[in-house]
N, C-alpha and C positions, 0 to 999 in steps of 0.2 A: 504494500500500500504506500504511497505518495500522497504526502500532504504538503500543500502550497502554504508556503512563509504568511501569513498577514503580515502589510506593511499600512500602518495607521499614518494617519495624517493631524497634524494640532488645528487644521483648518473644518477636521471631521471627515469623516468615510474612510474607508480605508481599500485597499488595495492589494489584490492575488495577482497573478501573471504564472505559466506555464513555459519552462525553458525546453523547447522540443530537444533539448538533447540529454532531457532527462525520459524524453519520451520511446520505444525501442522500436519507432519504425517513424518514416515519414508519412503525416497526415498528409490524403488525398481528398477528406471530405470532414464535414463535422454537421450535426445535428445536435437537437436539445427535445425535453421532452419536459414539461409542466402541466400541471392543471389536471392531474391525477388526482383523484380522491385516496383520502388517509385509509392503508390498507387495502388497498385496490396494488393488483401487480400487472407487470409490463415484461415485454420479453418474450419468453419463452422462446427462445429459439437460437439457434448455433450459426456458425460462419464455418466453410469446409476452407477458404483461403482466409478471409478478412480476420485481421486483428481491429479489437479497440481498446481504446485508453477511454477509462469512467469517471466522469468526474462532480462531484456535487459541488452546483452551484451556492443551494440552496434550501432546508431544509433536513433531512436526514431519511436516510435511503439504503433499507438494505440488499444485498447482492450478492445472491447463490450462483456459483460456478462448478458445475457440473463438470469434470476433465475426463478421461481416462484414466486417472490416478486415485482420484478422489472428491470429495464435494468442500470449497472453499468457500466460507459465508464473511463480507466485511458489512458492516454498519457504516457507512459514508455522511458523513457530518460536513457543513459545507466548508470548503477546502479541500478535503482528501478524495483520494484518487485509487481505484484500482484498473489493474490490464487482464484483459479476458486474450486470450488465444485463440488461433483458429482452432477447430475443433472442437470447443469449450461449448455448452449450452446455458443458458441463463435466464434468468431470470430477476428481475427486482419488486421490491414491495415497498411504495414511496408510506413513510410512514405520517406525515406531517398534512398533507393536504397542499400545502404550502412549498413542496420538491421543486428542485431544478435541477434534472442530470442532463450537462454537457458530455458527447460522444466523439472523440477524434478516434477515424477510421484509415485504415494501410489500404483503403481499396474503394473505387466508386462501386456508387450500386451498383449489385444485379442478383435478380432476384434467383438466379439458377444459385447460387453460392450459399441461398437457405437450407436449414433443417430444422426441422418443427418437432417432430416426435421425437420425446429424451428418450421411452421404451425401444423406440425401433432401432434408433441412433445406438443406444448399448447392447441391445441383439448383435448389432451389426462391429461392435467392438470399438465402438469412437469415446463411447462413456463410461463410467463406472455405474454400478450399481447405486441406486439408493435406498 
């Protein structure tokens, strides 16, 4: 997990910034996602190429990652950051009402590069069991 420095200001607000070469691939796209009801989940679904980098703007946001290895769960508070993999499935559950997950993506859309089903997906040897 990656969390972003706050840099305050005596004028008020304060200030996050993302140094891409903390990040483990070059973004090609970036999306957000707000206006989730608290407790309502997003996701569900893996990248066979696409990596992303997670990042809560806002809010707090948890973040099951299903791998081949094992199941990874972070609580994202806003500043932190985690990286999902390809192969990875996922999942989030905004918990606040009030979320804002920033997504930097290693790949433009397309839709062929989805996976939806975690059962079929671990049939098939890409996931761990749950």
């Amino acid at each position: 997990m990656l969390s972003l420095p706050e840099h305050k200001n005596e004028k008020g607000g304060s200030l996050r910034f993302v140094d891409f070469k903390n990040v483990p691939f070059e973004p090609k796209r970036f999306f957000w996602v707000q206006g989730v009801p608290a407790g309502h989940r997003r996701g569900g679904h893996g990248h066979y190429k696409d990596r992303q980098q997670l990042f809560c703007i806002k809010g707090e946001i948890l973040v099951n990652l299903y791998s081949n290895k094992d199941l990874t769960s972070y609580t994202l508070k806003a500043g932190d950051s985690c990286f999902m993999d390809n192969l990875v499935w996922s999942e989030q559950t905004y918990l606040t009402g009030d979320d804002i997950l920033l997504v930097l993506c290693s790949d433009q859309f397309d839709k062929d590069d989805y996976f939806y089903d975690k059962q079929e997906a671990h049939n098939e040897g890409i996931l761990y069991s749950s």
